[in-house]
Residue frames as a rotation matrix with the C-alpha (Angstrom) as fourth column:
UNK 1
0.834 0.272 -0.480 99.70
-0.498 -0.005 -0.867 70.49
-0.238 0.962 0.131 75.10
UNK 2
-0.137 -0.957 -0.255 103.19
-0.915 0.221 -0.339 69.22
0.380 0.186 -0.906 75.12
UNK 3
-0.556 -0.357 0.751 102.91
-0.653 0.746 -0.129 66.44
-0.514 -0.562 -0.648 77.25
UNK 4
0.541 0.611 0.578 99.82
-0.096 0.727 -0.680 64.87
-0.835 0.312 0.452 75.06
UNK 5
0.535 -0.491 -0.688 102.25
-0.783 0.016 -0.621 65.88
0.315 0.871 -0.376 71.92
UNK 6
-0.293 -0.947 -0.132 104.89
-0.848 0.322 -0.420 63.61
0.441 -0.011 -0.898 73.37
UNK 7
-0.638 0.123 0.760 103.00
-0.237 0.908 -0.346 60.74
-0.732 -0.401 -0.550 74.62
UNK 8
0.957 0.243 -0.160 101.42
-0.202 0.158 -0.967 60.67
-0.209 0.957 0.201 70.88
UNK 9
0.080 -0.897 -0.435 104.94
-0.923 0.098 -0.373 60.73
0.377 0.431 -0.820 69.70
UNK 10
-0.514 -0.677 0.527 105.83
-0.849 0.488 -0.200 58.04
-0.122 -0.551 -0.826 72.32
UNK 11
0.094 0.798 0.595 102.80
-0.495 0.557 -0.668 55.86
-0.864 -0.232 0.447 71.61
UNK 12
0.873 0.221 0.436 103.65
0.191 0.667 -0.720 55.35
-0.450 0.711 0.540 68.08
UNK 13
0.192 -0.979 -0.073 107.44
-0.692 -0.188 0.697 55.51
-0.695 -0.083 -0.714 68.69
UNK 14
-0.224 -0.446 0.866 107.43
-0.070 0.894 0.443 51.85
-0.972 0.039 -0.231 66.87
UNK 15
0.672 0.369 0.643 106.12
0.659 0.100 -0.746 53.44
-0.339 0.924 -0.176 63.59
UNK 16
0.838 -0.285 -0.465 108.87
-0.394 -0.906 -0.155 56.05
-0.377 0.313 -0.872 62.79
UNK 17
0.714 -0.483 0.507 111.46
0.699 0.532 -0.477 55.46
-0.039 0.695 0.718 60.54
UNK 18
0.495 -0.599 -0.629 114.74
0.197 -0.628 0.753 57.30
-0.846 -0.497 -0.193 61.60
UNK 19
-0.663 -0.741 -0.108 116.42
0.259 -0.362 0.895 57.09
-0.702 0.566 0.432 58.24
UNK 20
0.270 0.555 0.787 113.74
0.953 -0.268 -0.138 58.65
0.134 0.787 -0.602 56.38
UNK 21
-0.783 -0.560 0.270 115.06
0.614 -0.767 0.189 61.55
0.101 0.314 0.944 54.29
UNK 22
0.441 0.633 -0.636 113.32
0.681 -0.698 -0.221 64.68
-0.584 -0.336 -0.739 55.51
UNK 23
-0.593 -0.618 -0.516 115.52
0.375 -0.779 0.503 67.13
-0.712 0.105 0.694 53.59
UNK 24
-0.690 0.493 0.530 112.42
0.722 0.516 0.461 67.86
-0.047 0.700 -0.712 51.70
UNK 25
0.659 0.728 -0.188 110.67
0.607 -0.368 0.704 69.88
0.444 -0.579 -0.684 54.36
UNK 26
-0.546 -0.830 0.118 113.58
0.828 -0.555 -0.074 71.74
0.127 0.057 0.990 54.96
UNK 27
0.426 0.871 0.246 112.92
0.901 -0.383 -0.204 75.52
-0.083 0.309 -0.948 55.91
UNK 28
-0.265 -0.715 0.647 114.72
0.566 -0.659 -0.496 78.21
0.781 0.234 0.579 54.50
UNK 29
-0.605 -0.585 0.540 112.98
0.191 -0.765 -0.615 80.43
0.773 -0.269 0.575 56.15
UNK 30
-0.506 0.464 -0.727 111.60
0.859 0.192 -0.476 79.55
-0.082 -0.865 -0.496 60.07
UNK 31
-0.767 0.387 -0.511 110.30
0.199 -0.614 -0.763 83.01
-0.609 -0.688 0.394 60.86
UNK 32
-0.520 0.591 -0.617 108.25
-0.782 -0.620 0.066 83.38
-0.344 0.517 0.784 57.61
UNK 33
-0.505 0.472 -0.723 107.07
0.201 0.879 0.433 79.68
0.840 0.073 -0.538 57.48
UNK 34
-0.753 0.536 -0.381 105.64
0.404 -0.079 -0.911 80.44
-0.518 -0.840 -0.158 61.35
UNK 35
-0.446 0.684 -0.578 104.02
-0.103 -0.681 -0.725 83.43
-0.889 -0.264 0.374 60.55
UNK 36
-0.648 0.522 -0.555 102.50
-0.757 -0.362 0.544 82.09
0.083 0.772 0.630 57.67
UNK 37
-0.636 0.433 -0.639 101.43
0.309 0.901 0.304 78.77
0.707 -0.004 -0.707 58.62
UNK 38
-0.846 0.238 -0.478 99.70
0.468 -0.101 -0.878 80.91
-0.257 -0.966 -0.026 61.58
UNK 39
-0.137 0.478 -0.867 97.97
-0.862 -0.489 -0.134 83.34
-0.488 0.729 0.479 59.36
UNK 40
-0.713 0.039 -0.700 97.12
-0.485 0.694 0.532 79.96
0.507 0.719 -0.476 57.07
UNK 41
-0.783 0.391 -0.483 95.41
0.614 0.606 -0.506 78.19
0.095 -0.693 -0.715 60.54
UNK 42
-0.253 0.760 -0.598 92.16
-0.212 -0.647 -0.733 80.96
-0.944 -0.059 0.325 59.93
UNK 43
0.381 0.863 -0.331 91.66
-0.733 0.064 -0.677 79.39
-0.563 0.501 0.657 56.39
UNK 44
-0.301 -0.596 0.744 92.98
-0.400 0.787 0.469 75.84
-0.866 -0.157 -0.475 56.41
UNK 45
-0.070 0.622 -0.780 90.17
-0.943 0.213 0.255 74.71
0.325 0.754 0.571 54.07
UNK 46
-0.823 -0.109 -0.557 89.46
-0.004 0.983 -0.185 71.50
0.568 -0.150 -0.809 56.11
UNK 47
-0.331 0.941 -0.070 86.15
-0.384 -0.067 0.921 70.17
0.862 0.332 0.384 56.70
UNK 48
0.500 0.286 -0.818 86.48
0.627 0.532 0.569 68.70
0.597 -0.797 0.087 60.12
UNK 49
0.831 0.209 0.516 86.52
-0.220 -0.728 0.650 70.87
0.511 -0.653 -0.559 63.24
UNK 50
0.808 -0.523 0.273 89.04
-0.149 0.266 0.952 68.34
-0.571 -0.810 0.137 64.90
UNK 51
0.439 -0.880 0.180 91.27
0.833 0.324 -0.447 68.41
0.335 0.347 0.876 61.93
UNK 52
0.335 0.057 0.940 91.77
0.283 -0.958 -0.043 72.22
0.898 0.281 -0.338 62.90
UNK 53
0.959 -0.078 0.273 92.26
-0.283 -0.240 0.929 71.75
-0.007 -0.968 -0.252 66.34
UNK 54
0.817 -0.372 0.441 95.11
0.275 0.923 0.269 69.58
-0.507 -0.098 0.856 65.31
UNK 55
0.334 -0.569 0.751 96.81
0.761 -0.308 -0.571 71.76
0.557 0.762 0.330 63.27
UNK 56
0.651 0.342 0.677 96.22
-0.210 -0.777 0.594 74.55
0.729 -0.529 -0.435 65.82
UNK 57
0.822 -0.397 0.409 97.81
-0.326 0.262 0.908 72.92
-0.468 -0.880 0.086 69.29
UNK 58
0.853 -0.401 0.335 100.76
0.522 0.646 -0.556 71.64
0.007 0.649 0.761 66.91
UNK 59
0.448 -0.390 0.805 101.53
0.576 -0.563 -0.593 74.29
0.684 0.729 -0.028 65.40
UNK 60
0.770 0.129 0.625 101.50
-0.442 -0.599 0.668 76.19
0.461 -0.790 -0.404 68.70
UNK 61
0.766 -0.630 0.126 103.43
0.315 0.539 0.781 73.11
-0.560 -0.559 0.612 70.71
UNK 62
0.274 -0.958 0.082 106.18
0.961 0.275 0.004 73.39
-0.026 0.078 0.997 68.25
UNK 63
0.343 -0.309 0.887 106.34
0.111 -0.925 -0.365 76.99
0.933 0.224 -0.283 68.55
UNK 64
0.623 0.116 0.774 107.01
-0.508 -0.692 0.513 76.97
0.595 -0.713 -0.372 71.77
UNK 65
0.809 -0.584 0.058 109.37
0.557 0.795 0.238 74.55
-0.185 -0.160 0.969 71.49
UNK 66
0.505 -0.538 0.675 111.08
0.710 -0.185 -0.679 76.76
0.490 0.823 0.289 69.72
UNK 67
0.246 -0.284 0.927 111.23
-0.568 -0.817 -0.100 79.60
0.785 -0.501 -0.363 72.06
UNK 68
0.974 -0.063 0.216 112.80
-0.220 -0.066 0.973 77.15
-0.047 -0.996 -0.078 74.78
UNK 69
0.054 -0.919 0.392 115.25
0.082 0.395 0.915 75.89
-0.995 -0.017 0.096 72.82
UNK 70
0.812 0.454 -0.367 115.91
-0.321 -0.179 -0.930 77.44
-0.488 0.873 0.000 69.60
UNK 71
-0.654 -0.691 -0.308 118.39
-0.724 0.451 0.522 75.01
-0.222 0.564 -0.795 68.35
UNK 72
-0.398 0.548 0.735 115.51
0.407 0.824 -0.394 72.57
-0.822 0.142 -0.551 67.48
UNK 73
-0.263 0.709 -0.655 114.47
-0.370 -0.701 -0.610 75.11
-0.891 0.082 0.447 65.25
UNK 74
-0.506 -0.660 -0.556 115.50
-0.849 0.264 0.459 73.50
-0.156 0.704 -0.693 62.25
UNK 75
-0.907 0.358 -0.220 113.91
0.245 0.876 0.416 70.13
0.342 0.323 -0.883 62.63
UNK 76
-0.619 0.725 -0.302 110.95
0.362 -0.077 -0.929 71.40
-0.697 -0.684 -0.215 64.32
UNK 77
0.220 0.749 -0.625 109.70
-0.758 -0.272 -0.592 73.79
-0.614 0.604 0.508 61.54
UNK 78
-0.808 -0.090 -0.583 110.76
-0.431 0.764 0.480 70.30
0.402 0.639 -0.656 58.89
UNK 79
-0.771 0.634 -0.059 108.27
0.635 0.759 -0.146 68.29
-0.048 -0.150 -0.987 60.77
UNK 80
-0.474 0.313 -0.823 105.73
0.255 -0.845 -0.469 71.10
-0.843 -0.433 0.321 60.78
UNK 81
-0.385 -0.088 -0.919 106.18
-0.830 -0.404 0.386 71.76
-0.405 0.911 0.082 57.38
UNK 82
-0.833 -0.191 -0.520 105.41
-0.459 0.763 0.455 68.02
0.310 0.617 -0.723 56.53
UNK 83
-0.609 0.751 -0.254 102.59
0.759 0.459 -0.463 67.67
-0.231 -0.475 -0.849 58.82
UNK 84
-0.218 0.790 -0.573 100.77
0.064 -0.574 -0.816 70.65
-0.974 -0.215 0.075 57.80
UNK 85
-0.143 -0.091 -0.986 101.12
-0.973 -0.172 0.157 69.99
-0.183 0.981 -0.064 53.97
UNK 86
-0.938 -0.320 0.131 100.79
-0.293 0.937 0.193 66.45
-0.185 0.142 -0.972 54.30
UNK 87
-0.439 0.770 -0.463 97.25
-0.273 0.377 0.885 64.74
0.856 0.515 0.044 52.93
UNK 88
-0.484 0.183 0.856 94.91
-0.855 0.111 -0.507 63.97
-0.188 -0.977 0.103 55.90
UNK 89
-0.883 0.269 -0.385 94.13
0.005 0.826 0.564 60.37
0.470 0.496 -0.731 55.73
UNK 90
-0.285 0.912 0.296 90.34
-0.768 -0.402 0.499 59.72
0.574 -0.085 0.815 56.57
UNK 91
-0.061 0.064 0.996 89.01
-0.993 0.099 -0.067 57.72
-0.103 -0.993 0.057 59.04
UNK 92
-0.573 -0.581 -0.578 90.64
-0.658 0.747 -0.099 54.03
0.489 0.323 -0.810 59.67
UNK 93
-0.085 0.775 -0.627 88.03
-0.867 0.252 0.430 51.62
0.491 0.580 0.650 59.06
UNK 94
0.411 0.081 -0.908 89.01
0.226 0.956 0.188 48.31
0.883 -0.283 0.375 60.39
UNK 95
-0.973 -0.208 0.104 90.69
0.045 -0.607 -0.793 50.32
0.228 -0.767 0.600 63.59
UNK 96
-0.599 0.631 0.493 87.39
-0.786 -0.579 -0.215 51.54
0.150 -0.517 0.843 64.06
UNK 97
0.221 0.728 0.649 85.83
-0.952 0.016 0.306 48.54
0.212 -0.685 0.697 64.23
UNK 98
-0.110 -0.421 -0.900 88.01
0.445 0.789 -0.423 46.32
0.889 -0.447 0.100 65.73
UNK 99
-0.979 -0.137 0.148 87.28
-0.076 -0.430 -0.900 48.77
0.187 -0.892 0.411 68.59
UNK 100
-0.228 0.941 0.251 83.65
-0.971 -0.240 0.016 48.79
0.075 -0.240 0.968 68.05
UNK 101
0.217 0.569 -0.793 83.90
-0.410 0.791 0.454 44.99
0.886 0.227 0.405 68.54
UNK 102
-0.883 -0.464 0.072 86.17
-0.093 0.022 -0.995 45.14
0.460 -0.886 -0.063 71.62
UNK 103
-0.611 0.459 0.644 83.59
-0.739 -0.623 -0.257 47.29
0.283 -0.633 0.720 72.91
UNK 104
-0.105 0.926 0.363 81.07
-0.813 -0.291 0.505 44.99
0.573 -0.242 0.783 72.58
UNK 105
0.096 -0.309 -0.946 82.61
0.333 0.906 -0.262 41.95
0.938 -0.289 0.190 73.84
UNK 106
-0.937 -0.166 -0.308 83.10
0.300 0.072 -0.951 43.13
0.180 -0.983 -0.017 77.34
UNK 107
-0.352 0.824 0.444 79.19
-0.903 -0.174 -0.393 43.70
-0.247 -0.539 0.805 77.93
């Protein structure tokens, strides 16, 4: 689960913006953000199975970041916090078929 987290990360290394202000997502308090955002992942209210999985193996990866190295804790539950509150964008149209034209060009 880590290693696909971090070759996602690395794959679209060339879209992050380092000086964007996170202090937004800030959590006071790590242990009661976890254990709610767990206890939250049993009624997300999202309509797609694979948005759930996604929220699920996250959430998880960055817990267990945490427990190897809990000085990350801090930014870890910020990004967390911004990815599980954050608007899921729906599915990217011209992406999809600029692949579905790839595809058919090579037959």
């Amino acid at each position: 689960m880590l290693l696909q987290l971090a070759c996602f990360i690395g794959r679209n290394a060339g879209y992050i913006d380092a000086g964007h202000d996170t202090s937004r997502y800030a959590v006071r308090d790590p242990e009661r953000f976890l254990d709610d955002s767990v206890r939250d992942l049993f009624d997300h209210g999202r309509d797609r199975f694979i948005i759930s999985v996604h929220l699920t193996k996250t959430l998880l990866a960055g817990i267990n970041l945490m427990r190897a190295d809990p000085a990350l804790t801090p930014v870890l539950t910020a990004a967390l916090n911004r990815f599980l509150h954050a608007p899921i964008k729906g599915r990217h149209v011209l992406r999809t078929a600029r692949q579905m034209r790839e595809l058919v060009e090579q037959e």
